[in-house]
MMTF fields as JSON, N, C-alpha, C and O atoms, coordinates in Angstrom:
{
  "mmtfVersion": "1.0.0",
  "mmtfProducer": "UNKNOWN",
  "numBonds": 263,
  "numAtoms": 264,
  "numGroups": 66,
  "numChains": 1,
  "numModels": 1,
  "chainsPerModel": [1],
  "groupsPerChain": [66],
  "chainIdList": ["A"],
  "bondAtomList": [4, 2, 8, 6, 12, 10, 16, 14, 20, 18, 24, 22, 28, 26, 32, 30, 36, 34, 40, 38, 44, 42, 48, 46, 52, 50, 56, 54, 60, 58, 64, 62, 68, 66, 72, 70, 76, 74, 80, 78, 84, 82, 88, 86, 92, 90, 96, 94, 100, 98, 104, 102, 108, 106, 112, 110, 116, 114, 120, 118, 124, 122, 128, 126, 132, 130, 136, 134, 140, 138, 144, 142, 148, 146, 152, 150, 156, 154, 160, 158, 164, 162, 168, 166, 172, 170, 176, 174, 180, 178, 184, 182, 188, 186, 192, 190, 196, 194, 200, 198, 204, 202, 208, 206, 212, 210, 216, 214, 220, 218, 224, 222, 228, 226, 232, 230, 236, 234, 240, 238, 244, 242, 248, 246, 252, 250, 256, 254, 260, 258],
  "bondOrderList": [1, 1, 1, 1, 1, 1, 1, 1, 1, 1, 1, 1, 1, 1, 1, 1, 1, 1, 1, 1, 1, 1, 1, 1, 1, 1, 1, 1, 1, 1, 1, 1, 1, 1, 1, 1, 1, 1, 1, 1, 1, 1, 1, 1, 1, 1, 1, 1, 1, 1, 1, 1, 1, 1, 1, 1, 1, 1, 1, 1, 1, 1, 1, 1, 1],
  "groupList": [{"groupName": "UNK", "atomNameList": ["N", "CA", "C", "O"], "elementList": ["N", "C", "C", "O"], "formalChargeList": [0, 0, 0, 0], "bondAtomList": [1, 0, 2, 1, 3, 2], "bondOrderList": [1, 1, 2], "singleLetterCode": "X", "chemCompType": "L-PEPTIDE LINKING"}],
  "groupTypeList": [0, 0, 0, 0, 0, 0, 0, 0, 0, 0, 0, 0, 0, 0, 0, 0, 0, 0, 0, 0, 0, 0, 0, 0, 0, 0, 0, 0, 0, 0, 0, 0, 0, 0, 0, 0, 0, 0, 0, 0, 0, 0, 0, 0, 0, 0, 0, 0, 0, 0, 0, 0, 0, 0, 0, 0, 0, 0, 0, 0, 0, 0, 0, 0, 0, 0],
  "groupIdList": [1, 2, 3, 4, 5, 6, 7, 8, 9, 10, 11, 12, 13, 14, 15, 16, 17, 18, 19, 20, 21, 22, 23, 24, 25, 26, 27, 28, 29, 30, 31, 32, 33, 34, 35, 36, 37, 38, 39, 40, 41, 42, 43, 44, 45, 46, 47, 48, 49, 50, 51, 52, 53, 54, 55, 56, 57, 58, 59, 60, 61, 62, 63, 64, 65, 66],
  "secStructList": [7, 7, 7, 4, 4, 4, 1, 7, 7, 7, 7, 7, 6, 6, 1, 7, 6, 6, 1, 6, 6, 7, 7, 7, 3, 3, 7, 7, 1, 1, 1, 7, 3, 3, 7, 7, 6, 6, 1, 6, 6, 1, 7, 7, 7, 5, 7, 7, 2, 2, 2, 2, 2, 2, 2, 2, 2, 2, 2, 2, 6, 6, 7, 1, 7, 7],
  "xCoordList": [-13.915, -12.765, -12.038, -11.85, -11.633, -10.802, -9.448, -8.724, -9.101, -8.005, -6.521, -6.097, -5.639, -4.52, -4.068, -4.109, -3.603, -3.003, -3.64, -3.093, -5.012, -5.699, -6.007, -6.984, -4.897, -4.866, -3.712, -2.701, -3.883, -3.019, -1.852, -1.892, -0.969, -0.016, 0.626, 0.665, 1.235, 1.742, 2.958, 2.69, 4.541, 5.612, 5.412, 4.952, 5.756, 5.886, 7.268, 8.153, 7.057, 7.909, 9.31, 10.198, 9.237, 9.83, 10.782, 11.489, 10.334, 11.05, 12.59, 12.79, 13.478, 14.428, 15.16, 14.516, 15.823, 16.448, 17.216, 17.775, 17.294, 18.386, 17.584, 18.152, 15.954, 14.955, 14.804, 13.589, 15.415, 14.912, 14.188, 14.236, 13.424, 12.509, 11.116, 10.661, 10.5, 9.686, 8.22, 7.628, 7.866, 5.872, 5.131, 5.95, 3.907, 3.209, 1.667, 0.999, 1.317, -0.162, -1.411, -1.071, -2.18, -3.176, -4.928, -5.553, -5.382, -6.376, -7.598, -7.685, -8.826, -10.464, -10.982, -10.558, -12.02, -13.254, -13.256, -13.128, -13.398, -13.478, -11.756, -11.614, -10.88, -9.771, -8.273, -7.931, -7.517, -6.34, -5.835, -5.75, -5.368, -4.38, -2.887, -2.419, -1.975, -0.74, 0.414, 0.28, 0.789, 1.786, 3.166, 3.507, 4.146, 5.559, 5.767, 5.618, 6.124, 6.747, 7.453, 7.309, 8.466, 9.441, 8.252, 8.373, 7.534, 6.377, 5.251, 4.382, 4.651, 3.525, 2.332, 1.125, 3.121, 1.815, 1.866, 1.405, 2.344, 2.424, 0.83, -0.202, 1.477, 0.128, -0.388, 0.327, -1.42, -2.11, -2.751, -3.491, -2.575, -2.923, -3.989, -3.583, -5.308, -6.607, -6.993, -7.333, -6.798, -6.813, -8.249, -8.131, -9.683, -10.411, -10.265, -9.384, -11.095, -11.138, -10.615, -9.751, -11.202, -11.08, -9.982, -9.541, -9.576, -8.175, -7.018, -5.876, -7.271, -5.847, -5.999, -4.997, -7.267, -7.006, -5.902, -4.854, -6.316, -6.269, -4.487, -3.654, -4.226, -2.577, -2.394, -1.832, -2.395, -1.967, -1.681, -0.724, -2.699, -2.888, -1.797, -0.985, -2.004, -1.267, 0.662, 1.425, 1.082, 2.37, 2.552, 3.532, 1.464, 1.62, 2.225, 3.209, 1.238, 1.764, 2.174, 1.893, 3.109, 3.813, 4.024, 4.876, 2.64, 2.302, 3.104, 3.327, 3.63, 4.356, 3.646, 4.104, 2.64, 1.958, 0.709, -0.168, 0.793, -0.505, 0.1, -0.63],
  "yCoordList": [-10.701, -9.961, -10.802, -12.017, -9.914, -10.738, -11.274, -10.61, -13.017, -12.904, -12.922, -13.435, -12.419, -11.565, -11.785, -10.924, -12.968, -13.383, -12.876, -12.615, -12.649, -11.939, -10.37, -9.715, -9.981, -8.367, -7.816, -8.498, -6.374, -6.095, -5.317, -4.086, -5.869, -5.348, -4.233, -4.05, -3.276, -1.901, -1.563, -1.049, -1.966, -1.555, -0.102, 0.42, 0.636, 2.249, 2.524, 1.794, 3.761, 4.153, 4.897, 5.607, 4.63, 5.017, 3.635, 3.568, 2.65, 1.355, 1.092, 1.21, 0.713, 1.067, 0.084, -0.955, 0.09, -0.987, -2.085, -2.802, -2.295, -3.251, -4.398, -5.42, -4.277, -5.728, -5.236, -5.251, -4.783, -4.76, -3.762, -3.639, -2.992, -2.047, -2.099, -0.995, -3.096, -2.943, -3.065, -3.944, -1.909, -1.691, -2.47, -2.746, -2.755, -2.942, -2.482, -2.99, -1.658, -1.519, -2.191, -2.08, -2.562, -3.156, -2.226, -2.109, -1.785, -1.048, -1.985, -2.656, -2.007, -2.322, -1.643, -0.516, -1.891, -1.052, -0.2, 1.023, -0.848, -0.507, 0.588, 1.41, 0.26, 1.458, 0.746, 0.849, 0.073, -0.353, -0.948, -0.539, -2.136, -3.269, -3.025, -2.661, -3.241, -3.109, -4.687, -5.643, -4.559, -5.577, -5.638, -5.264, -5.946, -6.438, -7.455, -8.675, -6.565, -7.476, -8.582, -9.298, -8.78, -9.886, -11.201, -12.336, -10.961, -11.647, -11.625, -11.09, -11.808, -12.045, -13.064, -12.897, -14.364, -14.553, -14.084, -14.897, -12.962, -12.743, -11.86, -11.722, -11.365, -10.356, -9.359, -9.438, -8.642, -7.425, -6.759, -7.341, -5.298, -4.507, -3.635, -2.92, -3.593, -3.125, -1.382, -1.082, -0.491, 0.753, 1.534, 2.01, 1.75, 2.36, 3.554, 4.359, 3.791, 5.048, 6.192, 6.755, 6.562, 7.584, 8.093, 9.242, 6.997, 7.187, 6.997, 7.294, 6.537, 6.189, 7.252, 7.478, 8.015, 9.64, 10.273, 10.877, 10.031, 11.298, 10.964, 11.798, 10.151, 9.997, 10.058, 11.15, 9.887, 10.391, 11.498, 11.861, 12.159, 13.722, 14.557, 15.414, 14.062, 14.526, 14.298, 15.115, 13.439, 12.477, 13.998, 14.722, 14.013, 15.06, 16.423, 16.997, 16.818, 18.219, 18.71, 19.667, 17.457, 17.026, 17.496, 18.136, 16.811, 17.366, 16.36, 15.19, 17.338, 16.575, 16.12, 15.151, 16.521, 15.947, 15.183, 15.11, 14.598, 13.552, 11.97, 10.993],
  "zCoordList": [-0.604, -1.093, -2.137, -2.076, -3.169, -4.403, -3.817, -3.076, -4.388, -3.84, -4.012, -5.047, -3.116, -3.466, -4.715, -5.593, -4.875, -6.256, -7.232, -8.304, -6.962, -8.6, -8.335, -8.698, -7.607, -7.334, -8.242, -8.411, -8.925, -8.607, -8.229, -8.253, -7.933, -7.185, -7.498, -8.715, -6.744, -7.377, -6.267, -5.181, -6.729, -5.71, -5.759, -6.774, -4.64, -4.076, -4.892, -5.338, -4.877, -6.098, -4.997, -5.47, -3.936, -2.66, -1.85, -0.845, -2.919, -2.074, -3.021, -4.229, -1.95, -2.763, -3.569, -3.715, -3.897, -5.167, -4.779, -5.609, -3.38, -2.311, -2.756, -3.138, -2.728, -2.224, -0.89, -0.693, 0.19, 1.327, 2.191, 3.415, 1.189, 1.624, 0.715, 0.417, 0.314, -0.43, 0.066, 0.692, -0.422, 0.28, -1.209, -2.086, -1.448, -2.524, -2.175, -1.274, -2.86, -2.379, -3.601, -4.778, -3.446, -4.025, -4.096, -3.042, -5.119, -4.642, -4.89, -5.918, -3.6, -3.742, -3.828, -4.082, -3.688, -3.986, -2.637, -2.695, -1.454, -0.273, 0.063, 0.968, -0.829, -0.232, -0.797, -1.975, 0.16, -0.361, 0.506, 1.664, 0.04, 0.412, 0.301, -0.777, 1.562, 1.679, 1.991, 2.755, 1.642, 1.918, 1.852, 0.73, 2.558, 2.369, 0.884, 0.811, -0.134, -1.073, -1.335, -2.326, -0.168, 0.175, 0.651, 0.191, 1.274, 2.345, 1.192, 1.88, -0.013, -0.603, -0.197, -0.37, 0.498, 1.117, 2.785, 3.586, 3.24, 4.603, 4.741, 4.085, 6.154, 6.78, 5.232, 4.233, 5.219, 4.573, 5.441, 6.234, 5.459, 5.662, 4.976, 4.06, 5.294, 4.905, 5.543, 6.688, 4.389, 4.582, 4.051, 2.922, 4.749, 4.186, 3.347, 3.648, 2.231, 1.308, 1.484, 0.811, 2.488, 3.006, 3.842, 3.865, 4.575, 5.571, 4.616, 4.966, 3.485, 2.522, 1.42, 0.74, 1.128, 0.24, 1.599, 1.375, 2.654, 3.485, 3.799, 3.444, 4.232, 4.187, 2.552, 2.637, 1.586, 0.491, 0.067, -0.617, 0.563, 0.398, 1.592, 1.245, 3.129, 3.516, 3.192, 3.706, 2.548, 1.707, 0.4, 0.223, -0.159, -1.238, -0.902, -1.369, 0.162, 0.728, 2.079, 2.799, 2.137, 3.268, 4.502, 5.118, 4.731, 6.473, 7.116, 6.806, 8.439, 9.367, 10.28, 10.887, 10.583, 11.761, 11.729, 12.59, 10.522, 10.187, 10.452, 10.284]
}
């Protein structure tokens, strides 16, 4: 896997302007990388292809029960 530092990074357009809500997602080949912005070298979160169209999609046409 490429690493983080040579990813890159993309804040959510949903995080808000305080600093203290910030998501960043990162896309691979394999799907997408998540992380706490504040925390850059903290935990990542690894989301396959397919499970990260599928919450996207459900985000778009905002299913409640996904």
């Amino acid at each position: 896997m490429t690493a983080p530092s040579q990813l890159t990074w993309i804040t959510s357009s949903y995080s808000g302007g305080s600093g203290t809500e910030c998501v960043e997602c990162a896309r691979i080949e394999a799907g997408t990388l998540i992380r706490d912005s504040k925390r850059a070298s903290g935990p990542i979160v690894r989301v396959g292809a397919q499970s990260w169209t599928a919450f996207v999609r459900s985000l778009r046409e905002g299913d409640q029960n996904a």
